[in-house]
DRENLUM-965223 format. One line per field, with one value per residue: residue number from 1; residue in three letters; x, y, z of N, C-alpha, C in turn. Coordinates in steps of 0.02 Angstrom, whole numbers, always signed. Layout:
! DRENLUM-965223
num: (NUM; ...)
residuo: (ala; ...)
n.px: (X; ...)
n.py: (Y; ...)
n.pz: (Z; ...)
ca.px: (X; ...)
ca.py: (Y; ...)
ca.pz: (Z; ...)
c.px: (X; ...)
c.py: (Y; ...)
c.pz: (Z; ...)
! end
This chain:
! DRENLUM-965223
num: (1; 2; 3; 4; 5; 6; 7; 8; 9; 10; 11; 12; 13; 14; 15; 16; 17; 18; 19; 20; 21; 22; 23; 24; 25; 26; 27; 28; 29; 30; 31; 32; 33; 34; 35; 36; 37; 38; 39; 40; 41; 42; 43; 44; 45; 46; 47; 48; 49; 50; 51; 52; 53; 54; 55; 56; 57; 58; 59; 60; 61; 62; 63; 64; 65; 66; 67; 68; 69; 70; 71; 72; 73; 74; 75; 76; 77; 78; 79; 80; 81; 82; 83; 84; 85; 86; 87; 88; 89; 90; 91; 92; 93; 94; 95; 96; 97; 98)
residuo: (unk; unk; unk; unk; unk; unk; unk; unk; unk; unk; unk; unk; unk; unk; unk; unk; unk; unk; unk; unk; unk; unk; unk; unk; unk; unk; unk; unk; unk; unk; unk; unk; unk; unk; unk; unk; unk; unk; unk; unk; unk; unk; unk; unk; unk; unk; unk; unk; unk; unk; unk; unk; unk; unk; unk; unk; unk; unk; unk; unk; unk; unk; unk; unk; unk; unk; unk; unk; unk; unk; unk; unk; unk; unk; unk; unk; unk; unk; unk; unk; unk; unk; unk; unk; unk; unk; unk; unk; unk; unk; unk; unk; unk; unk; unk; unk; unk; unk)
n.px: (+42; +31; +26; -3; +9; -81; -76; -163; -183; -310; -358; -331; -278; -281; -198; -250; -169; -166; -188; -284; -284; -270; -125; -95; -154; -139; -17; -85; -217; -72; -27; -152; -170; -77; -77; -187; -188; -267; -319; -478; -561; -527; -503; -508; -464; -491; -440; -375; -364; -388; -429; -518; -506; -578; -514; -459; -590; -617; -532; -569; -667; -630; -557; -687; -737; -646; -628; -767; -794; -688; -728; -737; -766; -733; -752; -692; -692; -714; -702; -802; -778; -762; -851; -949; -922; -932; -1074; -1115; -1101; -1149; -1069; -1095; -1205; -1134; -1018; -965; -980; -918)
n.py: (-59; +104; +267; +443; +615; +746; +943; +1075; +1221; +1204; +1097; +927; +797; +618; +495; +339; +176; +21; -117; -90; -187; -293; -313; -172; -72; +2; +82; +170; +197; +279; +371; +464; +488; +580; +682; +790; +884; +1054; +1030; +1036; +987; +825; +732; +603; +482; +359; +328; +237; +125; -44; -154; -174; -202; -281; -191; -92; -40; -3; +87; +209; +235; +263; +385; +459; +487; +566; +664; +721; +789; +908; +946; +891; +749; +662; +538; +498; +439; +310; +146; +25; -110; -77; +2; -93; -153; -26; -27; -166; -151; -56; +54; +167; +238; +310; +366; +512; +526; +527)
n.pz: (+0; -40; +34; -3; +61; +41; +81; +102; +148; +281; +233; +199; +95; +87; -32; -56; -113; -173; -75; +80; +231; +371; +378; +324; +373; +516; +468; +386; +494; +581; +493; +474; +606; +648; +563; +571; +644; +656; +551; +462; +356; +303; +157; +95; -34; -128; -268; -319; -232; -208; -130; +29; +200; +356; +444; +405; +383; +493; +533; +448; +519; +661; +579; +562; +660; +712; +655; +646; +765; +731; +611; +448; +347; +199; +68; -75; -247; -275; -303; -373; -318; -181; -153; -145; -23; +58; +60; +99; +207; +284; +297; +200; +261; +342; +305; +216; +39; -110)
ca.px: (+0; +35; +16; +26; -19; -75; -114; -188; -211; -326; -385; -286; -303; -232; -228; -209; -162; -162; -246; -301; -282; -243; -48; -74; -213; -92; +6; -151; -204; -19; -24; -213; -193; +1; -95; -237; -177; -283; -364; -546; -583; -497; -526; -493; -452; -474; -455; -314; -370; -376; -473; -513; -563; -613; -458; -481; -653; -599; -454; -611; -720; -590; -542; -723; -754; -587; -664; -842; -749; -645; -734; -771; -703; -758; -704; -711; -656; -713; -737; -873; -781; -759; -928; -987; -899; -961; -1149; -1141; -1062; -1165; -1037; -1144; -1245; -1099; -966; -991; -949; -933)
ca.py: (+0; +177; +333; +517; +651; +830; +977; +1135; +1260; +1159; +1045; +863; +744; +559; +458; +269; +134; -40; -159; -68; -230; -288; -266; -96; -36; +29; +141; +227; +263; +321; +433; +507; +517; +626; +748; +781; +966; +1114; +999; +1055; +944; +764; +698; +517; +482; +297; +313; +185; +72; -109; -195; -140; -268; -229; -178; -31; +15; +22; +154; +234; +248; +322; +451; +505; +488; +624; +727; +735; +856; +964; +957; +857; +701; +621; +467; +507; +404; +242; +108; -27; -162; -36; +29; -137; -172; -3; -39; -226; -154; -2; +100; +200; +289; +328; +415; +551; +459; +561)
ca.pz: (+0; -45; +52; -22; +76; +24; +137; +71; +219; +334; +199; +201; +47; +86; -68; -35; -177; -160; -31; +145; +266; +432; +362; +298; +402; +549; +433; +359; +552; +609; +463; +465; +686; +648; +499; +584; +673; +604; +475; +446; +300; +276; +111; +83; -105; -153; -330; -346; -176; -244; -73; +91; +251; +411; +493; +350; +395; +576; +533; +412; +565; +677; +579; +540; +721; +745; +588; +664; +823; +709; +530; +373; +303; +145; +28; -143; -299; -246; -345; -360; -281; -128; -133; -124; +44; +116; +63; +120; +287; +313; +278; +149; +320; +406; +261; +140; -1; -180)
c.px: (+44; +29; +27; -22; +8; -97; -103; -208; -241; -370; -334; -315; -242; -258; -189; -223; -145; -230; -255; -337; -280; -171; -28; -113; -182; -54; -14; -171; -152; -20; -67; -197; -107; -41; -133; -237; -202; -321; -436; -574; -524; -540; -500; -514; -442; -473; -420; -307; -421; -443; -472; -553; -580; -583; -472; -538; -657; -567; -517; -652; -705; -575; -608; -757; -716; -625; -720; -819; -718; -664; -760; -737; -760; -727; -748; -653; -667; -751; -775; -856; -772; -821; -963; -1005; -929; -1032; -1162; -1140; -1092; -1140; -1050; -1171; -1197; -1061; -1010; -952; -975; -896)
c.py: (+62; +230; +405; +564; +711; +869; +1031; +1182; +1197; +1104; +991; +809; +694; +536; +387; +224; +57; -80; -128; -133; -226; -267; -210; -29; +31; +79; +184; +280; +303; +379; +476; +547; +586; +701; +767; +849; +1017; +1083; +1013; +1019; +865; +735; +638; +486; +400; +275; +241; +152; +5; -142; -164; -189; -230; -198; -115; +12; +15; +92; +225; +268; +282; +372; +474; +530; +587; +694; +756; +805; +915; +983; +901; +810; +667; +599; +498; +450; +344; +176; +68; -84; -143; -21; -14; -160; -116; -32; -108; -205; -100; +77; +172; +257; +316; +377; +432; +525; +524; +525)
c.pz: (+0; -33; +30; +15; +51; +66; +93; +121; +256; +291; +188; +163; +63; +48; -63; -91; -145; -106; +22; +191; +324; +437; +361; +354; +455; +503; +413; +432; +585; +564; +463; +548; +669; +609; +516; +631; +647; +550; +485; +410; +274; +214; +93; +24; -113; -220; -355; -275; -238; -191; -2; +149; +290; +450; +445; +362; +461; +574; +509; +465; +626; +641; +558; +615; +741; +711; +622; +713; +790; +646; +506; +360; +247; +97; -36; -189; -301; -293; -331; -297; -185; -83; -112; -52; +102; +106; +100; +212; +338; +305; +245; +211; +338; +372; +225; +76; -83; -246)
! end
């Protein structure tokens, strides 16, 4: 997995590539809980995420938890086999999803 982060004043785009696992999962939250100072808007870019389990939509659910207190977060780019996993999972109610 792949991490790039962007920060734009208090706007913070992480875009993650590959699989978001129990392996990778930990690296996604060390990096979202570190960037997360002044941020107003987290956007969470899965254009180029491959799979995502539940260790993934744990990390997903903390940081919208952190977001909810200080601002905005929303997953954009997300493909079908993604979308599938939030809709089977609920996921769909909980993120803003574009």
């Amino acid at each position: 997995m792949t991490i790039n982060k962007q920060q734009n004043g208090s706007v913070l785009t992480i875009a993650v590539q590959g699989r978001l696992d129990t392996t990778t999962a930990p690296d996604l939250e060390k990096e979202i809980k570190t960037g997360l100072d002044g941020v107003t808007e987290l956007i969470m870019d899965f254009e180029k995420l491959d799979y995502i389990s539940s260790a993934g939509l744990r990390v997903l659910l903390s940081a919208q938890k952190a977001m909810s207190k200080q601002g905005s977060m929303k997953v954009i780019h997300v493909s079908d086999l993604v979308m599938e996993v939030f809709e089977v999972t609920g996921f769909t109610d909980i993120l803003t999803i574009e």
